[in-house]
VEXBADO-69182 format. One record per atom (N, C-alpha, C, O, CB): chain; residue in one letter; x, y, z; atom name. Coordinates in nm, 3 decimals. Glycine has a CB too. Layout:
// residues N
unit=A&code=A&px=X&py=Y&pz=Z&site=CA $
...
***
This chain:
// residues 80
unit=A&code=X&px=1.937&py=9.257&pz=-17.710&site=N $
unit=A&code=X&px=2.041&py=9.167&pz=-17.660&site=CA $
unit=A&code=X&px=2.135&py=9.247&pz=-17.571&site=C $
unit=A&code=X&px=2.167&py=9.365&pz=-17.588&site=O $
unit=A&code=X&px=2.119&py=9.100&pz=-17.779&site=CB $
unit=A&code=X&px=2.175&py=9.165&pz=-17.472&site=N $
unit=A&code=X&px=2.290&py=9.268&pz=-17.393&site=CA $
unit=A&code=X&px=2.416&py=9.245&pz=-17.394&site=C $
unit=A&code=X&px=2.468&py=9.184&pz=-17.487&site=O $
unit=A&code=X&px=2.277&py=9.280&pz=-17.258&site=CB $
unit=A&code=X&px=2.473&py=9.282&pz=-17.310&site=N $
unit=A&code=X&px=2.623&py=9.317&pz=-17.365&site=CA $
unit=A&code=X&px=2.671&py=9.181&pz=-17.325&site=C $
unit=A&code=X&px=2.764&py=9.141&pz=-17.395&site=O $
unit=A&code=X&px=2.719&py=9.460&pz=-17.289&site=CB $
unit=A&code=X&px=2.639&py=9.115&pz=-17.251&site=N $
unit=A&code=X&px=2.696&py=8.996&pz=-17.232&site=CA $
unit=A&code=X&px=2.710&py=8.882&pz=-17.297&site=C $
unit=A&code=X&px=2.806&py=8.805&pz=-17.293&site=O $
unit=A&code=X&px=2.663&py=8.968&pz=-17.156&site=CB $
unit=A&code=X&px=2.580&py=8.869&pz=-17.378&site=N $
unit=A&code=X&px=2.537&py=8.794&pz=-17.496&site=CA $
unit=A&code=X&px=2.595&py=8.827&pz=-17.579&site=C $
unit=A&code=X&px=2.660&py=8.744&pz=-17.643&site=O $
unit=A&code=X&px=2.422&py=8.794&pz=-17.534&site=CB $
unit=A&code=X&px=2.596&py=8.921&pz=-17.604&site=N $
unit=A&code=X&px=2.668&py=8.966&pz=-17.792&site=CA $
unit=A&code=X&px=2.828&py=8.933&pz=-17.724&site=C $
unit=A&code=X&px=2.900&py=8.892&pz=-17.815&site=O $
unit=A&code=X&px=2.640&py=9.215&pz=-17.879&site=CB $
unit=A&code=X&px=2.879&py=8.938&pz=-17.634&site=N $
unit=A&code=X&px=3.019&py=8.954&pz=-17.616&site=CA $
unit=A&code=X&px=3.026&py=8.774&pz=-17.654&site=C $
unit=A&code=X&px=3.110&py=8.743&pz=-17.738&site=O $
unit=A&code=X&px=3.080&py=9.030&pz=-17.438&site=CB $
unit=A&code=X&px=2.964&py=8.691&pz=-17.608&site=N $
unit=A&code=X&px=2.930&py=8.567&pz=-17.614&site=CA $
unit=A&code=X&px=2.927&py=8.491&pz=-17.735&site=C $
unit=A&code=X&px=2.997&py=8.395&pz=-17.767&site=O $
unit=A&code=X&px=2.828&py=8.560&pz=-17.564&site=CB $
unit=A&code=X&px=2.830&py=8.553&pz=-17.800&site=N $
unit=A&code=X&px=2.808&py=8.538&pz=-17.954&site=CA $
unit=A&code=X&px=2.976&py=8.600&pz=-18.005&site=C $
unit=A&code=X&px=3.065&py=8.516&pz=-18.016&site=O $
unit=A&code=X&px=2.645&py=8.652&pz=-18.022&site=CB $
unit=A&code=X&px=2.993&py=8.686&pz=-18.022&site=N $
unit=A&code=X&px=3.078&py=8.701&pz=-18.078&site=CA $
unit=A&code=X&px=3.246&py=8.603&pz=-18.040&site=C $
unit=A&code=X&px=3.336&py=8.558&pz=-18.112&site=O $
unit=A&code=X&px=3.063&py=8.837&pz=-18.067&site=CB $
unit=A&code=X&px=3.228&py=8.603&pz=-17.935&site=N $
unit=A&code=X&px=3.303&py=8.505&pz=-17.874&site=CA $
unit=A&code=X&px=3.350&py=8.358&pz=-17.931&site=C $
unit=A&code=X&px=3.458&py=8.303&pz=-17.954&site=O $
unit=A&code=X&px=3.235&py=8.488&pz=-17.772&site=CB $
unit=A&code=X&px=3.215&py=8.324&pz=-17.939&site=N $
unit=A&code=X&px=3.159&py=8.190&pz=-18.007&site=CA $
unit=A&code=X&px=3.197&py=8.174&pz=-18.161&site=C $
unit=A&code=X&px=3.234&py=8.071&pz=-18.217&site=O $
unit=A&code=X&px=2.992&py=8.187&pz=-17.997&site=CB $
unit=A&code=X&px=3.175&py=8.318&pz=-18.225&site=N $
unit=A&code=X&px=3.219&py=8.306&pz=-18.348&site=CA $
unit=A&code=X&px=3.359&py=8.304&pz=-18.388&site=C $
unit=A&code=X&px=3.405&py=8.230&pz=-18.475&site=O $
unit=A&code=X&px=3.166&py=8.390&pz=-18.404&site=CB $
unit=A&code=X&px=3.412&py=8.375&pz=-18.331&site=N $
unit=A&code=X&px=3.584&py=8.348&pz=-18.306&site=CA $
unit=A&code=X&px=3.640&py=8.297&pz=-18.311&site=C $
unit=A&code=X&px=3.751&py=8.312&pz=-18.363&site=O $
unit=A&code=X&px=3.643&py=8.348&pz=-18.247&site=CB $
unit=A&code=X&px=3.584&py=8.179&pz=-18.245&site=N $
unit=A&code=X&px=3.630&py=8.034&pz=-18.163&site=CA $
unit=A&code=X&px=3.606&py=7.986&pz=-18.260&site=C $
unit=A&code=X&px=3.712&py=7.961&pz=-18.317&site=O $
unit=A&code=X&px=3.564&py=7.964&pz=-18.031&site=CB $
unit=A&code=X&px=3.467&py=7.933&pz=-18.358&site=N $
unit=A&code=X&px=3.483&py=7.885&pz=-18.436&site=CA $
unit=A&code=X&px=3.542&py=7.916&pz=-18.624&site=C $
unit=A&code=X&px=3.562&py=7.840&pz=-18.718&site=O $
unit=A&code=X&px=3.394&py=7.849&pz=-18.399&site=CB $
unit=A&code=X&px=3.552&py=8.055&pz=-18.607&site=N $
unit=A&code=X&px=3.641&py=8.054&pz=-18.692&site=CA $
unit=A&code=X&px=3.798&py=8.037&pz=-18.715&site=C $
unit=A&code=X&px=3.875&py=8.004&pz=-18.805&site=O $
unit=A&code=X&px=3.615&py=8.130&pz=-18.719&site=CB $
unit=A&code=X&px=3.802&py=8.074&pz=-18.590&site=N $
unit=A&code=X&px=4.002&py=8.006&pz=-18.536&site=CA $
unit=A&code=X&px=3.983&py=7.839&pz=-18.609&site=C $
unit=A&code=X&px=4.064&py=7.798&pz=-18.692&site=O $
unit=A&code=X&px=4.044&py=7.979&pz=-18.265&site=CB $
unit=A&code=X&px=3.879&py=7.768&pz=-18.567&site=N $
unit=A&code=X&px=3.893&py=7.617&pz=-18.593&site=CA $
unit=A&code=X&px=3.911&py=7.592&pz=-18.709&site=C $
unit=A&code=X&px=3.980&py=7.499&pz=-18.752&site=O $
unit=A&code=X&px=3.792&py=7.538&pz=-18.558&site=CB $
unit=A&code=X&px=3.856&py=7.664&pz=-18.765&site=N $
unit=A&code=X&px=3.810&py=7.591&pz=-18.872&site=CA $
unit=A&code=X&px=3.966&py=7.672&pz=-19.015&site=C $
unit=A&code=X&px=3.990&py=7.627&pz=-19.127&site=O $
unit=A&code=X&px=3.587&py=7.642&pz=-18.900&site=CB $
unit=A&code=X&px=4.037&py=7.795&pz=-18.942&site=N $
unit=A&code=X&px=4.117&py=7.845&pz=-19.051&site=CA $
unit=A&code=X&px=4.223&py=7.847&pz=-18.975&site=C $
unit=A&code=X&px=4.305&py=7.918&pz=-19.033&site=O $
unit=A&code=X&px=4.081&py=7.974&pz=-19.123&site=CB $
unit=A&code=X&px=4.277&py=7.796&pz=-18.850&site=N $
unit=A&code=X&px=4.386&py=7.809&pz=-18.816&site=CA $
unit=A&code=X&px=4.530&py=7.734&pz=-18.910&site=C $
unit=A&code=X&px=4.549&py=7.643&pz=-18.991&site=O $
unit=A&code=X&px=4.362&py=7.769&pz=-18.687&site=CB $
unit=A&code=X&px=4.599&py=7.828&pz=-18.844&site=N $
unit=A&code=X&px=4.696&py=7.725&pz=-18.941&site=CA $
unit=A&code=X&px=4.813&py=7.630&pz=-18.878&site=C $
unit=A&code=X&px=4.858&py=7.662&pz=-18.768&site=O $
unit=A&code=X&px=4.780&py=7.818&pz=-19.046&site=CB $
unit=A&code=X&px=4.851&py=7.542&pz=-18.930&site=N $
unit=A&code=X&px=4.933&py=7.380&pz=-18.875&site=CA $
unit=A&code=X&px=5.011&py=7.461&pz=-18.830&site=C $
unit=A&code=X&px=5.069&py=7.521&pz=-18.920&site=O $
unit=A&code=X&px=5.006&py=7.241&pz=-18.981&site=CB $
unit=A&code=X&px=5.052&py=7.504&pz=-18.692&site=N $
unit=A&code=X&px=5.199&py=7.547&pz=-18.664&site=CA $
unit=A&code=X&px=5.282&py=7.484&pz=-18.557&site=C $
unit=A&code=X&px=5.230&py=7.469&pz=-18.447&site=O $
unit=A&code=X&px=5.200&py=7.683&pz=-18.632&site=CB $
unit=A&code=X&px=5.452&py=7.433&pz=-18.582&site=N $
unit=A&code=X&px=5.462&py=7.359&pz=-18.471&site=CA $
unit=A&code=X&px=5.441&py=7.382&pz=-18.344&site=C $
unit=A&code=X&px=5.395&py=7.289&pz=-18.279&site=O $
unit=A&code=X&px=5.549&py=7.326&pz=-18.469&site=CB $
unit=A&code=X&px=5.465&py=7.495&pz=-18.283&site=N $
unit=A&code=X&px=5.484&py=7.561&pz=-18.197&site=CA $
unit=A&code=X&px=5.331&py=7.563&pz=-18.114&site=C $
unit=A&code=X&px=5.314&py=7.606&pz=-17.999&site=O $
unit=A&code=X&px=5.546&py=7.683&pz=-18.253&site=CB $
unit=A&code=X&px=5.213&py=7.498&pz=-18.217&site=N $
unit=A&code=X&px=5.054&py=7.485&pz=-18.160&site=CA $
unit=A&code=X&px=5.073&py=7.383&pz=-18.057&site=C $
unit=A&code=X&px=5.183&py=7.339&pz=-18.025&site=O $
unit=A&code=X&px=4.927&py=7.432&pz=-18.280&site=CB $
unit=A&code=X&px=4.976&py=7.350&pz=-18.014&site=N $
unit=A&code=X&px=4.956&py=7.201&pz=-17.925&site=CA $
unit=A&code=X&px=5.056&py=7.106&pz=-17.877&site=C $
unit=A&code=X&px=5.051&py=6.983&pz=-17.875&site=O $
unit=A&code=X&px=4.882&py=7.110&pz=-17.998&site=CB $
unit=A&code=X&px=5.165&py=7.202&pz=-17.831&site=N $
unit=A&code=X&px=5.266&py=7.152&pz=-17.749&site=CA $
unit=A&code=X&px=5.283&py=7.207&pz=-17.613&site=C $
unit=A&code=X&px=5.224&py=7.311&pz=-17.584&site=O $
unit=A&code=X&px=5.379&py=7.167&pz=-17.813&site=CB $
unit=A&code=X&px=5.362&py=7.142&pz=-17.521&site=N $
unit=A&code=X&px=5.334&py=7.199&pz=-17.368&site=CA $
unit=A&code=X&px=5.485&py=7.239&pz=-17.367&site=C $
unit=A&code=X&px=5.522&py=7.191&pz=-17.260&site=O $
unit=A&code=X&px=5.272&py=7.073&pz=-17.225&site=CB $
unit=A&code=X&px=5.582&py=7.293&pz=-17.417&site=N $
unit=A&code=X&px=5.710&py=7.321&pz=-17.400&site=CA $
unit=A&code=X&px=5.751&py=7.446&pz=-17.358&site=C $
unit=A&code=X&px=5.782&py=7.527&pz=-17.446&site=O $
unit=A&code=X&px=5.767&py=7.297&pz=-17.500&site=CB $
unit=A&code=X&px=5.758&py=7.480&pz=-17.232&site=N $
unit=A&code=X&px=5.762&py=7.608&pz=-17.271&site=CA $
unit=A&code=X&px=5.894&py=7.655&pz=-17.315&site=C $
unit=A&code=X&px=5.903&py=7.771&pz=-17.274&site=O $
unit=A&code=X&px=5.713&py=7.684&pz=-17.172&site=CB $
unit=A&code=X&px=5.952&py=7.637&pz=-17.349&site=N $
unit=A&code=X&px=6.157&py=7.630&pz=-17.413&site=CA $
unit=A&code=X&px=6.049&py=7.661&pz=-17.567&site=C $
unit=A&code=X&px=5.992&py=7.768&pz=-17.592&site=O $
unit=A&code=X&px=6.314&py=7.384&pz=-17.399&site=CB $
unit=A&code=X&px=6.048&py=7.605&pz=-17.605&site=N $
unit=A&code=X&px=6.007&py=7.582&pz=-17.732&site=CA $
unit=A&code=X&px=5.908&py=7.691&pz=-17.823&site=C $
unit=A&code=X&px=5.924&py=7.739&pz=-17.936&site=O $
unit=A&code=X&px=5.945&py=7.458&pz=-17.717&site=CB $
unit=A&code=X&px=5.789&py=7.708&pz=-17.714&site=N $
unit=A&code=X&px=5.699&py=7.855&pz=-17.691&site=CA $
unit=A&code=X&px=5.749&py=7.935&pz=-17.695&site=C $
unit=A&code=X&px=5.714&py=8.016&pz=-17.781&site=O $
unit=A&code=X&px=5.635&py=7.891&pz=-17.591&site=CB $
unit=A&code=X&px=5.869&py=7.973&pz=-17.604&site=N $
unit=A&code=X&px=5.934&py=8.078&pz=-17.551&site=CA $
unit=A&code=X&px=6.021&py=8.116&pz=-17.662&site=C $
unit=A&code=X&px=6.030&py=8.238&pz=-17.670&site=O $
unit=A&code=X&px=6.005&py=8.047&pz=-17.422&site=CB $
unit=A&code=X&px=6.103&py=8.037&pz=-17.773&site=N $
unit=A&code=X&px=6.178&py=8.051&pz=-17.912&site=CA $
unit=A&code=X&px=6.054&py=8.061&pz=-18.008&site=C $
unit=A&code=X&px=6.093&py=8.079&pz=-18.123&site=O $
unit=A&code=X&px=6.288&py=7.912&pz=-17.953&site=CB $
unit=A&code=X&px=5.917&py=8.054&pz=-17.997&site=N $
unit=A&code=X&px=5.847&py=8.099&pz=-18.118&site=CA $
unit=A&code=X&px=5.817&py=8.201&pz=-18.065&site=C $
unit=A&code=X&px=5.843&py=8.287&pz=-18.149&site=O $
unit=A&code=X&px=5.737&py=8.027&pz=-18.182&site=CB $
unit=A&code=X&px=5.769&py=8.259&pz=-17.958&site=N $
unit=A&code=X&px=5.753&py=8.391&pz=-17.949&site=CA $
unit=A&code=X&px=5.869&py=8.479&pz=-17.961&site=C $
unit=A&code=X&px=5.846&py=8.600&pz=-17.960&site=O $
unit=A&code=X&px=5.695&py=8.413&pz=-17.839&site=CB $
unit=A&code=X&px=5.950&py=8.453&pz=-17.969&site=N $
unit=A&code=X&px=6.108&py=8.548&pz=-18.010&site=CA $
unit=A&code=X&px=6.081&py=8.572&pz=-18.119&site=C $
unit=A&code=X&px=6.051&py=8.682&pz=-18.166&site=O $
unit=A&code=X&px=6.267&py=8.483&pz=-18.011&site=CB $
unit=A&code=X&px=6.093&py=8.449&pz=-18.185&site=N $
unit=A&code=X&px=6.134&py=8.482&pz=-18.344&site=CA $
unit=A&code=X&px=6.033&py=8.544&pz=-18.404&site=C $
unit=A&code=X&px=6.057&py=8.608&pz=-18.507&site=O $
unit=A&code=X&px=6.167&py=8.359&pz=-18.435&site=CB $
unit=A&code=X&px=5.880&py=8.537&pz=-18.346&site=N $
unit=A&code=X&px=5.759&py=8.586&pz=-18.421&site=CA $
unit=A&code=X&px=5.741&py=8.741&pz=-18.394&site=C $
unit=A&code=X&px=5.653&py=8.804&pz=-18.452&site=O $
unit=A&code=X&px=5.624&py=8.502&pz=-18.374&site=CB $
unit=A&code=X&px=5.851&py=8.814&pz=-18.281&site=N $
unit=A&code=X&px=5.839&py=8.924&pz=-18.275&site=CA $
unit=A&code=X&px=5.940&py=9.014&pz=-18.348&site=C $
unit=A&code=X&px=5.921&py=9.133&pz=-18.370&site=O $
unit=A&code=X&px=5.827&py=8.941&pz=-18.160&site=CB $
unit=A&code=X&px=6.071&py=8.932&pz=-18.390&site=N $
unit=A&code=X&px=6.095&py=8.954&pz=-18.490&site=CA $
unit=A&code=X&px=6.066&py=8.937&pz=-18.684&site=C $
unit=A&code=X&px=6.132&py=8.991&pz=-18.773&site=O $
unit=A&code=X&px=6.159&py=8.933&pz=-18.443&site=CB $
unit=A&code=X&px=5.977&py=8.868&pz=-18.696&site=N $
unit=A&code=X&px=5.948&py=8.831&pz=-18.850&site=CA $
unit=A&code=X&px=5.812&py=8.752&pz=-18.856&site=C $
unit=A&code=X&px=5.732&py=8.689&pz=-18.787&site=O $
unit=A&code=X&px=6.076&py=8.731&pz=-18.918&site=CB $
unit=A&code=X&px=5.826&py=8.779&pz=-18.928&site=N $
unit=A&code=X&px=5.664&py=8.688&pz=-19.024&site=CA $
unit=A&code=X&px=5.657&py=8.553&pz=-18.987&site=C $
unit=A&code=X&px=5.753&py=8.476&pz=-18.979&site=O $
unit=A&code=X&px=5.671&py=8.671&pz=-19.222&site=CB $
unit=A&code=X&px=5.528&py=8.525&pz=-18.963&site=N $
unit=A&code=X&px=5.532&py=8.348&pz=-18.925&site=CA $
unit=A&code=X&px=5.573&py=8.272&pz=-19.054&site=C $
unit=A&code=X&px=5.643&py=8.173&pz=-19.034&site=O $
unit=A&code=X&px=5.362&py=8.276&pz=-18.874&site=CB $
unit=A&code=X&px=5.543&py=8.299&pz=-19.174&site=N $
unit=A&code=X&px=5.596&py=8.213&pz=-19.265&site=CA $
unit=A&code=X&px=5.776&py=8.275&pz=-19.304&site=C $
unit=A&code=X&px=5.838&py=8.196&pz=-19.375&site=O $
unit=A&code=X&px=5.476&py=8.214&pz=-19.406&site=CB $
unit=A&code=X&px=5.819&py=8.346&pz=-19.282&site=N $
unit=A&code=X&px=5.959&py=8.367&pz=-19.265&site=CA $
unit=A&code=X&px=6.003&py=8.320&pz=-19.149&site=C $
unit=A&code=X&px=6.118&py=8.277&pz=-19.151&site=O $
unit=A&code=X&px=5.996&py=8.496&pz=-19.275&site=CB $
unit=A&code=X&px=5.929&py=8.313&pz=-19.020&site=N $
unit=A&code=X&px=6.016&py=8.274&pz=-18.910&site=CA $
unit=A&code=X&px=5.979&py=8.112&pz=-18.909&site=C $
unit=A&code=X&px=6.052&py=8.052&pz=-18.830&site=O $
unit=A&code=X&px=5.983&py=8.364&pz=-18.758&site=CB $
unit=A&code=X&px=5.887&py=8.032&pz=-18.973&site=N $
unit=A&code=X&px=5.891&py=7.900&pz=-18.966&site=CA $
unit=A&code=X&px=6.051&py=7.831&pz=-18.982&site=C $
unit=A&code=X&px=6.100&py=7.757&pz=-18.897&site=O $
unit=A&code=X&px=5.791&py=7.856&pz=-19.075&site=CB $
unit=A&code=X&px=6.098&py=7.858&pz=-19.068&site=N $
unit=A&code=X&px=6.218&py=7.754&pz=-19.085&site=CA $
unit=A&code=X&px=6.347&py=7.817&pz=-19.008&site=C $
unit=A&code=X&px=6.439&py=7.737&pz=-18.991&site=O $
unit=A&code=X&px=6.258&py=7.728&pz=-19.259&site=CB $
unit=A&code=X&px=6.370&py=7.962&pz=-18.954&site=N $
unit=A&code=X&px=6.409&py=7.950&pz=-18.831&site=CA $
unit=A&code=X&px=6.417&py=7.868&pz=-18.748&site=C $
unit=A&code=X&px=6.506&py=7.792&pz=-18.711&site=O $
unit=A&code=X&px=6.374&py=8.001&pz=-18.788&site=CB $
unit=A&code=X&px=6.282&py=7.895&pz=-18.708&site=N $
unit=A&code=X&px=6.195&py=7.803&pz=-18.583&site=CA $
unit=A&code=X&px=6.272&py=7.682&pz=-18.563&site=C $
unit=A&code=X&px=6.326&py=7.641&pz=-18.460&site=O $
unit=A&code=X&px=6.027&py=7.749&pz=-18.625&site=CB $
unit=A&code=X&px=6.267&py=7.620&pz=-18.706&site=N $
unit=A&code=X&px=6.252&py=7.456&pz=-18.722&site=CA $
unit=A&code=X&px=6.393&py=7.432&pz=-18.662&site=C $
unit=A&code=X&px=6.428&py=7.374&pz=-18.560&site=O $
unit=A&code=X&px=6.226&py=7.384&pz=-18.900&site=CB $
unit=A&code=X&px=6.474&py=7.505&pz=-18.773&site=N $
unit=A&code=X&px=6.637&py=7.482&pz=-18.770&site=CA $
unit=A&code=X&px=6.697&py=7.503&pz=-18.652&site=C $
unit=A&code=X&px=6.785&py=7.423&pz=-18.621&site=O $
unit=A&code=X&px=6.714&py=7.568&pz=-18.860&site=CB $
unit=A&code=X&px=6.656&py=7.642&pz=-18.536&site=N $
unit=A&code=X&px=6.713&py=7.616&pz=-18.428&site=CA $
unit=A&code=X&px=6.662&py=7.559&pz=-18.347&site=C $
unit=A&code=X&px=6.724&py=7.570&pz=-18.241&site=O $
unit=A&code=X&px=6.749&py=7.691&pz=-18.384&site=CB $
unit=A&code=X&px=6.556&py=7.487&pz=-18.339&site=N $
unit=A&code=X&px=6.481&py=7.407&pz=-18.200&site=CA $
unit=A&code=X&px=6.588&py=7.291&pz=-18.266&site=C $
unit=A&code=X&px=6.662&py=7.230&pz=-18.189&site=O $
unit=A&code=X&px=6.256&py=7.367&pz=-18.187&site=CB $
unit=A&code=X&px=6.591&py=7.271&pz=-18.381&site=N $
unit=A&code=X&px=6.656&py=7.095&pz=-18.436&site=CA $
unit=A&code=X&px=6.817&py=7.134&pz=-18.391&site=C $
unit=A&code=X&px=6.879&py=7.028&pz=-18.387&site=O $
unit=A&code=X&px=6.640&py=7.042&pz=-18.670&site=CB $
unit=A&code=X&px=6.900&py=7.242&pz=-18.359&site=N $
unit=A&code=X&px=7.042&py=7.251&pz=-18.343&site=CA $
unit=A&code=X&px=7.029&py=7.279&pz=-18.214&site=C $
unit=A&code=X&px=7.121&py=7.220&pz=-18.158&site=O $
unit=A&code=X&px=7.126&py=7.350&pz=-18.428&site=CB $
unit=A&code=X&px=6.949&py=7.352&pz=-18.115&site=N $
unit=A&code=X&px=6.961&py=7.391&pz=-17.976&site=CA $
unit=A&code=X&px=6.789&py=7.296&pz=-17.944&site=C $
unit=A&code=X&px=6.685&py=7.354&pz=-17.974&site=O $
unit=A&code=X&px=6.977&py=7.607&pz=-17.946&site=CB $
unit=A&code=X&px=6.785&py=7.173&pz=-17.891&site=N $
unit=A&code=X&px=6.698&py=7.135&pz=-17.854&site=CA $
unit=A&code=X&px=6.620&py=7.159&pz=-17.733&site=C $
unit=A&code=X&px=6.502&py=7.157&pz=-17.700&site=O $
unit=A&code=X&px=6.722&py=7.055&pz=-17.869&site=CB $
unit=A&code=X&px=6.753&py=7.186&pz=-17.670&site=N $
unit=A&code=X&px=6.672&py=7.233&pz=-17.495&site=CA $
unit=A&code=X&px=6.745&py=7.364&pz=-17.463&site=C $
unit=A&code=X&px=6.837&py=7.423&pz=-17.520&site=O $
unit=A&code=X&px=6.709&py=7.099&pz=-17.330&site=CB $
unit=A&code=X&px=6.663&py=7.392&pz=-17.334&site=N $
unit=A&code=X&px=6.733&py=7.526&pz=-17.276&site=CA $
unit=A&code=X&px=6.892&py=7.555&pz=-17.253&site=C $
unit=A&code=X&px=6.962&py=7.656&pz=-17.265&site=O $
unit=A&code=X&px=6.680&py=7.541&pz=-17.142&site=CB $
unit=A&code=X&px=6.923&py=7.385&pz=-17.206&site=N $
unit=A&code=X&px=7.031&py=7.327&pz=-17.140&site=CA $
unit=A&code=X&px=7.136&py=7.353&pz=-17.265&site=C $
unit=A&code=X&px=7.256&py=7.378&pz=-17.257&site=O $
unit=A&code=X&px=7.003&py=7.162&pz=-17.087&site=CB $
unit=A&code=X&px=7.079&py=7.343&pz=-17.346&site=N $
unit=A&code=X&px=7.199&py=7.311&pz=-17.520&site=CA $
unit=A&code=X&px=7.206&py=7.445&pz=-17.524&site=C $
unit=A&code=X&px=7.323&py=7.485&pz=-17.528&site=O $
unit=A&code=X&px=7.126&py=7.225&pz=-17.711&site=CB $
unit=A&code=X&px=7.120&py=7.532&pz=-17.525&site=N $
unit=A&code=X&px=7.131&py=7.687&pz=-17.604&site=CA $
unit=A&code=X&px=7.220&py=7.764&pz=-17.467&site=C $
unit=A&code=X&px=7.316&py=7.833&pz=-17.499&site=O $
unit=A&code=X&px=6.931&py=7.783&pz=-17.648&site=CB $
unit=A&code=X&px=7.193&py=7.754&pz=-17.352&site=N $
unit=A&code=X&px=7.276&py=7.767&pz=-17.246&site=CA $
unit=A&code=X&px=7.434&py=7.716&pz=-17.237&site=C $
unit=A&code=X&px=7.522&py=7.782&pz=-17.183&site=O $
unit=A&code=X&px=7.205&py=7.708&pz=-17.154&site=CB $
unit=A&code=X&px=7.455&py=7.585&pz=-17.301&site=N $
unit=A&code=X&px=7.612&py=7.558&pz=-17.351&site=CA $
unit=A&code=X&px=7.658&py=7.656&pz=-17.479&site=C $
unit=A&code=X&px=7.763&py=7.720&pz=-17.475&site=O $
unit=A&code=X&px=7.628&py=7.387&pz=-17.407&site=CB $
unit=A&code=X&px=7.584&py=7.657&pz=-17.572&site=N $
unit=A&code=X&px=7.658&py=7.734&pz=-17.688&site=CA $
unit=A&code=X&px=7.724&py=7.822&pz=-17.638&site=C $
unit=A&code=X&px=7.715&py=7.875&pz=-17.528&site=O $
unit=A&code=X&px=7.581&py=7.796&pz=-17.789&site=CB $
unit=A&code=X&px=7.840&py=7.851&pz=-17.783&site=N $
unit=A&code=X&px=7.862&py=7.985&pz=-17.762&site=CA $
unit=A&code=X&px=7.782&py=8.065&pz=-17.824&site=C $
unit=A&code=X&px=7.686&py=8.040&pz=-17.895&site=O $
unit=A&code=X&px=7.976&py=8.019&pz=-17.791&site=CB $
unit=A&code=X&px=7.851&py=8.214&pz=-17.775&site=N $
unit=A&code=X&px=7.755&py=8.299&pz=-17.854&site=CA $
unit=A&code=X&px=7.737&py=8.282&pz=-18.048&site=C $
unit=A&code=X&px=7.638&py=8.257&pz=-18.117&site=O $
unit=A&code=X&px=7.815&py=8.455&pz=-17.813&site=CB $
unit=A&code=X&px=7.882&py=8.311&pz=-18.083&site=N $
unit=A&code=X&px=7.862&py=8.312&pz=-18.223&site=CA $
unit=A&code=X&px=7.757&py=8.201&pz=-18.320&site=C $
unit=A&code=X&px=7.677&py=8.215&pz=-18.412&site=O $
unit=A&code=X&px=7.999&py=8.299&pz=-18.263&site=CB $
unit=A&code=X&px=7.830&py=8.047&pz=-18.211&site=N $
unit=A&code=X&px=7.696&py=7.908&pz=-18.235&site=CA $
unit=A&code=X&px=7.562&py=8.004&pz=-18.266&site=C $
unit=A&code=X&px=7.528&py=8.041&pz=-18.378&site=O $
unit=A&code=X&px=7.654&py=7.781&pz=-18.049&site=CB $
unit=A&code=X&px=7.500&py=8.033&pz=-18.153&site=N $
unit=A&code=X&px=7.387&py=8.090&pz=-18.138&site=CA $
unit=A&code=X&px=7.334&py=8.154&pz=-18.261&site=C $
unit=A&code=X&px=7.236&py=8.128&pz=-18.332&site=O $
unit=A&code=X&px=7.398&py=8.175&pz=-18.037&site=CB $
unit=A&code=X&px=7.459&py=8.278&pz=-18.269&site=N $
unit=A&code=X&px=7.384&py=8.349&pz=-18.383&site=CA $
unit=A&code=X&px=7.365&py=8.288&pz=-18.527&site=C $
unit=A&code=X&px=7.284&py=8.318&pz=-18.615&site=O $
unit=A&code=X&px=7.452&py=8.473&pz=-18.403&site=CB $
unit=A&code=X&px=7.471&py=8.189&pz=-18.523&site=N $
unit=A&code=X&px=7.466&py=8.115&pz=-18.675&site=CA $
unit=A&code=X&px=7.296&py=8.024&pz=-18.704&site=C $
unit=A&code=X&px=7.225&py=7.989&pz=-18.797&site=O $
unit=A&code=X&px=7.624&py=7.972&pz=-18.675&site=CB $
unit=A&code=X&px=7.299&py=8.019&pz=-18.558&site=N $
unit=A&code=X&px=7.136&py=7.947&pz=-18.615&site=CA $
unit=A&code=X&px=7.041&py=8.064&pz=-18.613&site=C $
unit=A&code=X&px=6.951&py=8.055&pz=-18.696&site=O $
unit=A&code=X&px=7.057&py=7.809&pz=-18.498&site=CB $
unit=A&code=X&px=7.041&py=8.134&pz=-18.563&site=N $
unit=A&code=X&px=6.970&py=8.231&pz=-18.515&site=CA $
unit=A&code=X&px=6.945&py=8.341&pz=-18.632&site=C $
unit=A&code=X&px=6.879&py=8.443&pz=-18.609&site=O $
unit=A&code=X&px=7.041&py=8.281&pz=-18.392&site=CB $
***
């Protein structure tokens, strides 16, 4: 087999193991990038199951870019 195939195969297997064990996260199958852009923060600081209810609590207090751009700072950090 050559390298292209096995890269393929293995490829393939990936893919379907992502499917089949991924896990429910909000931050999946949404087009936001505001929203993307606050799960990749918080996930480079902490654990996805520690940074879930982060997540939740400040997307639900700073909904858009526009809101987290009005806060003040201290606002910020209280959700944060």
């Amino acid at each position: 087999m050559d390298f292209q195939n096995k890269t393929t195969e293995i490829s393939d297997l990936l893919t379907e193991w992502y499917k089949q064990n991924k896990r429910d996260l909000p931050w999946r199958d949404i087009s936001d990038p505001y929203k993307i852009w606050i799960s990749e923060i918080i996930l480079q600081q902490t654990r996805v199951n520690q940074g879930m209810n982060y997540y939740l609590r400040f997307i639900e207090h700073f909904q858009t870019v526009e809101d987290l751009a009005k806060a003040d700072e201290d606002e910020v950090l209280k959700y944060w």
